[in-house]
N, C-alpha and C positions, 0 to 999 in steps of 0.2 A: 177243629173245635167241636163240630157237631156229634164228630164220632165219640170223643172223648164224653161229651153230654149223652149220646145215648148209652153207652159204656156203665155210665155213672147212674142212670137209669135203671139201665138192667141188675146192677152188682146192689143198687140200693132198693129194689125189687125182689131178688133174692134174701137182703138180709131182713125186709120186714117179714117176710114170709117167711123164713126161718125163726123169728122171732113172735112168731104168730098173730103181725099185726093184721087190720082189719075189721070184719066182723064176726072171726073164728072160727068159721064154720068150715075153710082149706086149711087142712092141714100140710103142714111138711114136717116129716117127721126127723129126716139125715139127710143130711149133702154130703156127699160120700168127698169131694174136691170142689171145690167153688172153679166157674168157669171163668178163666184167664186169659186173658187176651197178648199175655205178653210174650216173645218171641226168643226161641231158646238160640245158643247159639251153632252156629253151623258144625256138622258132623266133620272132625278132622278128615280132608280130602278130598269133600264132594264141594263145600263151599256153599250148601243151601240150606237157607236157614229156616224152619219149621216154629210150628208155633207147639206148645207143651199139652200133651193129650191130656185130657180131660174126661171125669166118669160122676153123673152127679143121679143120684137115685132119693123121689121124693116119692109120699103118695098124695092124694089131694078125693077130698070127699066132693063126689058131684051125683046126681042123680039117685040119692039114696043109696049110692054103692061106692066102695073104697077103692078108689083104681093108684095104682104104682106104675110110676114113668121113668122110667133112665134114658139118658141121653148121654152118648159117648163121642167127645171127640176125638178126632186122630189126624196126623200130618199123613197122605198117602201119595206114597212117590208115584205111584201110577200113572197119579191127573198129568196133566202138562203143569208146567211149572210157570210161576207169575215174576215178572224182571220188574221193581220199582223203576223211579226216574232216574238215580244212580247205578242205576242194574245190578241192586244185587238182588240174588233170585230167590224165590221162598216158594216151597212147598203147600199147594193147595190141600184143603181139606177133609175130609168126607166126616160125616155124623149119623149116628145110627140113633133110633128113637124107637123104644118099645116102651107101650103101654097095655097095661094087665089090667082086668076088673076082675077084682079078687083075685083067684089062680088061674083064671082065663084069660086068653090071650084076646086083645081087642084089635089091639093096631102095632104096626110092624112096618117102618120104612127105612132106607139109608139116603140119606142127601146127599148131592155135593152140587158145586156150583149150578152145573147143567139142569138139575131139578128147577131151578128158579130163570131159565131161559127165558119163557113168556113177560117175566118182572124185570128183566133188567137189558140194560143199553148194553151198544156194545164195546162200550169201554168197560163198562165192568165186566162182561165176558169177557173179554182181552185181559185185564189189568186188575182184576180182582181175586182173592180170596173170597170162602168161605170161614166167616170167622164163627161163629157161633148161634145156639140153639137156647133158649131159656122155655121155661114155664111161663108164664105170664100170669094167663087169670082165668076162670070160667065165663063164658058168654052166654047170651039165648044160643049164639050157634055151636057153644060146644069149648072143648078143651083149646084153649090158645097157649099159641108158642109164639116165642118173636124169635127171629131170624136176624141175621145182617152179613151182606157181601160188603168188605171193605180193601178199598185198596190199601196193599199194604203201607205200615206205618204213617198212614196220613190220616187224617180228619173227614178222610171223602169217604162213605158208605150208603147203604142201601136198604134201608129197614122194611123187613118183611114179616108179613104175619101169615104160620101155618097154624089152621086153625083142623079138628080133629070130630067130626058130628058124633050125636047120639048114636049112629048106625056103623059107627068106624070110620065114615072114607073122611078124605082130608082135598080141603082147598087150603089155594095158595093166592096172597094177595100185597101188594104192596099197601106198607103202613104208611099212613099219608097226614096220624094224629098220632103226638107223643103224648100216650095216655100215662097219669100217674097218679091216676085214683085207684083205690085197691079193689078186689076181687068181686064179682056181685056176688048174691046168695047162692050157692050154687043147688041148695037145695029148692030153690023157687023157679028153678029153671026146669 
């Protein structure tokens, strides 16, 4: 239930901002694919089920300058692979995130489950995916993302927030408040 509320969170977080709600001042300009959480089905032979890659390219006005962010998911068979309670098995994730101010490159990571060790138990290191990467909102502390490890197809997950400083680097923290007020100003930050 909870995952499904965050879920519903994030996709209806993307569509005010897509739609330019708030106080206007974030822009998004294209969602290249809206990010999906649903699970394609298993590759004839292997029998592991993946979730459907994902490529979402916004920009968003913060600091008097116009930065553009993509975030790309992908199923990568590399990781170890995650067995629900019926054992079937799905493919974990990895996520790549670049962010540009103007044509300059600012920030540059790839996540997967293991980036988020310090945040999570270890059932979800065991038993969890990497489901997904959103934009969020501008903070005092800078560009936020929400994050979430979730076990697959259940309600049980892990909401994280990578957040992105003025200087480029980036903390990571467990989100402990389901925020659904919209963006601050990001030009008063």
């Amino acid at each position: 239930m909870m995952k499904q509320f965050f879920s519903l969170v994030v996709i209806a977080a993307c569509m005010c901002g897509m739609q330019g709600c708030g106080n206007g001042k974030v822009e998004q300009k294209q969602a290249e694919q809206p990010d999906t959480a649903l699970v394609e089905t298993p590759v004839p032979g292997d029998g592991i089920q993946r979730m459907q890659p994902s490529h979402i390219k916004d920009t968003v006005s913060w600091r008097k300058a116009v930065y553009t962010y993509e975030i790309e998911r992908m199923a990568d068979d590399g990781l170890p692979t995650v067995a629900d309670e019926q054992q079937a098995v799905f493919a974990d994730n990895r996520i790549e995130l670049v962010v540009k101010r103007g044509d300059e490159a600012f920030f540059s990571a790839t996540f997967t489950k293991s980036t988020f060790t310090k945040q999570l138990d270890e059932g979800f290191l065991k038993n969890g995916l990497l489901e997904g990467l959103v934009f969020d909102k501008v903070t005092a502390d800078g560009l936020q993302f929400a994050a979430s490890v979730c076990y697959p197809q259940s309600d049980l997950f892990m909401p994280l927030l990578v957040i992105i400083s003025p200087q480029g680097t980036m903390t990571i923290k467990k989100d402990t408040v389901l925020d659904t007020e919209g963006s601050t100003d990001p030009d008063a930050i």
